[in-house]
N, C-alpha and C positions, 0 to 999 in steps of 0.2 A: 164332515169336511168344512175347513174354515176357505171363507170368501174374503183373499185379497185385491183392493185396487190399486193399480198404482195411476199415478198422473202424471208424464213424462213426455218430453219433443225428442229435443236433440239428446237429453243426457238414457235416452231408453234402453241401450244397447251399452249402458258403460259396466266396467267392473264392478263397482261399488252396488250400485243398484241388484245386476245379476247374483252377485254375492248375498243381499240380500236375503232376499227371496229364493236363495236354494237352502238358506241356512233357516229360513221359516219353513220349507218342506221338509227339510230333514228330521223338525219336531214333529210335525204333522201332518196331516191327508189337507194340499194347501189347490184350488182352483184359484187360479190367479187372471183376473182381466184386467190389460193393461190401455189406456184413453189417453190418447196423444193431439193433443189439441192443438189445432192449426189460426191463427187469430189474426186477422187484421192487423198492420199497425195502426195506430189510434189517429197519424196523420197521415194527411195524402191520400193519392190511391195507389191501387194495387197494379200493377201492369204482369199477366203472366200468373195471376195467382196460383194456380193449379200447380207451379215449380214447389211448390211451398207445400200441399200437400203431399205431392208424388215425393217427394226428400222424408216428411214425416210418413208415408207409407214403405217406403224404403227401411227403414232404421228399427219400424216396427214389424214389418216381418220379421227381420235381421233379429232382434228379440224375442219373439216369438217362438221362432226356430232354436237360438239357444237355450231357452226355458226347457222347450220338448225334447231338446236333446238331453238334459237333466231329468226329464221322467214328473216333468211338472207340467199336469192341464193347464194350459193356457189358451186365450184368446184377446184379441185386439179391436181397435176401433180408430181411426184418426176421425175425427171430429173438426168441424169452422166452427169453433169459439173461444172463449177466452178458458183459461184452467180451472177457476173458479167455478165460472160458471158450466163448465165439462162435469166438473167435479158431484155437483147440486142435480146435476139431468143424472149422473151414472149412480148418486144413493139413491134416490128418486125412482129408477127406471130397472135396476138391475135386480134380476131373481137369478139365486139369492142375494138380499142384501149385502152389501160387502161387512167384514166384521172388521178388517183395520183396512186406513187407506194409508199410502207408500206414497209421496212427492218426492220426485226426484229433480235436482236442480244442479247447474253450477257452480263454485263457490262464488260466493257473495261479491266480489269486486267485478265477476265477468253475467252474470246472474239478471237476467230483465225481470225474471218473475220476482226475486228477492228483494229487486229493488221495489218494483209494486206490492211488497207485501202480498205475494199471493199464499204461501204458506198458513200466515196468520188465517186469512178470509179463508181457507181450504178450512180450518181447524173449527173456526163458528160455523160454517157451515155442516160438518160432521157431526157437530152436538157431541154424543155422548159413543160414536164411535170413534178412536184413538188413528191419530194420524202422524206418523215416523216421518224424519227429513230426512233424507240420502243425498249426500254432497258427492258428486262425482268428480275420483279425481283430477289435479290439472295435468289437463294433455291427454286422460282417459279415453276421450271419444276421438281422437284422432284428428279430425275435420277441422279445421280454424273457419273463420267467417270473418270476409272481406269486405267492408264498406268501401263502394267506390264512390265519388264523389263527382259528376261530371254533366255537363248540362249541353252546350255547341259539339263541344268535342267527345261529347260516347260515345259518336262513332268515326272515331281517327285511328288511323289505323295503327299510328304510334300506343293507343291506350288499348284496343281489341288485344294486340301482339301482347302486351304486359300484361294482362289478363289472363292471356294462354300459357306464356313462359311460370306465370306466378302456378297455374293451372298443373303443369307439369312437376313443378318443385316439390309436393304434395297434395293429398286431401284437403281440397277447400270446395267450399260455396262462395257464393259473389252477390254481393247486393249492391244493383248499380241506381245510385237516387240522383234527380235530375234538379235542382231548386230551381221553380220556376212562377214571374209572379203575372205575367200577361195572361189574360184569358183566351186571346188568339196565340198567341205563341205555345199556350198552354199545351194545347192542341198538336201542335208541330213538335214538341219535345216529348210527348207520347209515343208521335213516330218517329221521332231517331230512337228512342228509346226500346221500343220492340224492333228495329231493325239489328242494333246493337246485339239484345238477347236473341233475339232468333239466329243470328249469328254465332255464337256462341254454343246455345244451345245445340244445334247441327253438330256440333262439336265433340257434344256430351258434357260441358260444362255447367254447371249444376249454377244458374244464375237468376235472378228475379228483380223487378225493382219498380221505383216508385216516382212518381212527378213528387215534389215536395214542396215545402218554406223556402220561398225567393231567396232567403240569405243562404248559402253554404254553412256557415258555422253553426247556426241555428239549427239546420238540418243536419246535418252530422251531430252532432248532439243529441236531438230528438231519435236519430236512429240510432246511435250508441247505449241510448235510455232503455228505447225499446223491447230493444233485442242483444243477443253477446256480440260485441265487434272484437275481434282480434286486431287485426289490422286495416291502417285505413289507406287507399290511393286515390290521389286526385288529381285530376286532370284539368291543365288550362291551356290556354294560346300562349302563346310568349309574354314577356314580361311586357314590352311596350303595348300590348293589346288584352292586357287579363285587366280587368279591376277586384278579381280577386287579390291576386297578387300583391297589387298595390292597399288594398286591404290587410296584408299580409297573414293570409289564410293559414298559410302550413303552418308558420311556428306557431301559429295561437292554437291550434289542432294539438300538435305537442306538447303542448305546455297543460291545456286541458283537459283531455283525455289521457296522457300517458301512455297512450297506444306510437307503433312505429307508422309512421305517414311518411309515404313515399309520395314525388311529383312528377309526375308524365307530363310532358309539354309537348303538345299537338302543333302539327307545322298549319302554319298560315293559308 
C-alpha cells in the first residue's frame, strides 16, 4: 500500500484534488492522509481564531467523507501552522512514511500560499519524496472570501445588514480587519470587533478578524497577500467625516487589487 499526503485549507474538498487521488487509487492500494493547516496571519492579531479552524475542520471532514465514499482509506488532521511547516511535522511524524505528497492550491492570481512560495519550500523539504501541484479549479470550491475593511463603523448596522444580504447571495466567509494604530484604542477596536463577529456568528455566518496596520490600504493589502480575497467591502462615516475617503481608499483598492470593492457608509 502506498502512503499519500496531501497539504490542502480551503482547496481540500475541490474537484481537481478529489480527482486526483481517486485516479491514484484506482492504480493502486492508496491510504491517503490529508493536513490542513490553519496559520496565523503573519500581521496583527487574531480575534475569534477558532473560526478559522472549525471552517478548515469543516471542509476536511467534507473530504474525508468523499474519499471513503470512493473506497479510499483516509484520514485527516487540521493543524495551527503554517503548510511548510505542516508538511516537515507530517514526513517526520507519519507511519507509514508518506511515499508522494499532493499540495493542493488556488490558481496563482488568487493563491497566498503560491504567492509565498510554499510549493517550492513543501518540495526541499520532501528531499527525495515527489510532490505533485493540484490547482483547483476557479469557482471549484464554491465559497468566495470577503475582506471587509472597517474600523468605528464594524459595527453599524448599515455594514452588519450588508454582510448578511452578501451572506445570503451565496457561499462565503468574511474577514472583517479593523486598521488601528493607538494602543488604547487598540483595545476598544478589539471590542467592537468581537461584538461585530459574535453577532454574526449567532447567525451562522462563517466570520473572523483581525486589529491591523493603522493605514487601510496597507492592510487590505497585507490581507489580500495573505490569504485568497475575492471580494472586498468597506466601510466608512460619510464623506465629510471619513479621512479615508478623502484619502481616496476605494479607487486605489481598485486599481490595486483588481478585486470588486464595494462601499457601505455608516450613518453618523
Amino acid at each position: 500500500m502506498s502512503h499519500v499526503l496531501v497539504i490542502a485549507n480551503e482547496t481540500a474538498a475541490s474537484p481537481a484534488l478529489l480527482d486526483v487521488l481517486r485516479d491514484r487509487a484506482a492504480d493502486d492500494d492508496v491510504q491517503v492522509t490529508v493536513i490542513a493547516p490553519v496559520s496565523e496571519p503573519r500581521r496583527g492579531y487574531v480575534v475569534y481564531d477558532d473560526t478559522r479552524r472549525a471552517s478548515a475542520g469543516r471542509r476536511l471532514e467534507r473530504t474525508l467523507g468523499l474519499l471513503r465514499e470512493s473506497s479510499i482509506r483516509a484520514q485527516g488532521f487540521v493543524v495551527e501552522t503554517s503548510p511548510v511547516q505542516a508538511a516537515k511535522d507530517a514526513i517526520a511524524q507519519l507511519e507509514p512514511p508518506p511515499d508522494e505528497i499532493v499540495v493542493s492550491t488556488h490558481p496563482s492570481q488568487r493563491s497566498g500560499w503560491l504567492r509565498r512560495d510554499v510549493v517550492r519550500d513543501i518540495e526541499r523539504a520532501a528531499g527525495s519524496t515527489p510532490v505533485k501541484h493540484v490547482v483547483a479549479e476557479e469557482g471549484g470550491t464554491g465559497e468566495k472570501n470577503v475582506l471587509v475593511i472597517a474600523n468605528e463603523t464594524v459595527v453599524a448596522p448599515q455594514l452588519l445588514d450588508r454582510i448578511r444580504a452578501r451572506a445570503k447571495q451565496g457561499p462565503a466567509s468574511f474577514l472583517l480587519v479593523a486598521p488601528q494604530s493607538d494602543a488604547v484604542d487598540t483595545v476598544e477596536a478589539g471590542r467592537r470587533l468581537r461584538r461585530a463577529l459574535s453577532a454574526l456568528r449567532v447567525e451562522g455566518i462563517e466570520a473572523h478578524g483581525q486589529v491591523v496596520d493603522p493605514d487601510p490600504f496597507t492592510a487590505a493589502l497585507n490581507a489580500a497577500h495573505d490569504e485568497r480575497v475575492d471580494e472586498i467591502i468597506v466601510s466608512t462615516f460619510p464623506q465629510v467625516r471619513s479621512g479615508w475617503l478623502r484619502r481616496d481608499l476605494i479607487e486605489r483598492l481598485k486599481t490595486e487589487t483588481g478585486l470588486p470593492v464595494e462601499h457601505v457608509v455608516a450613518e453618523s
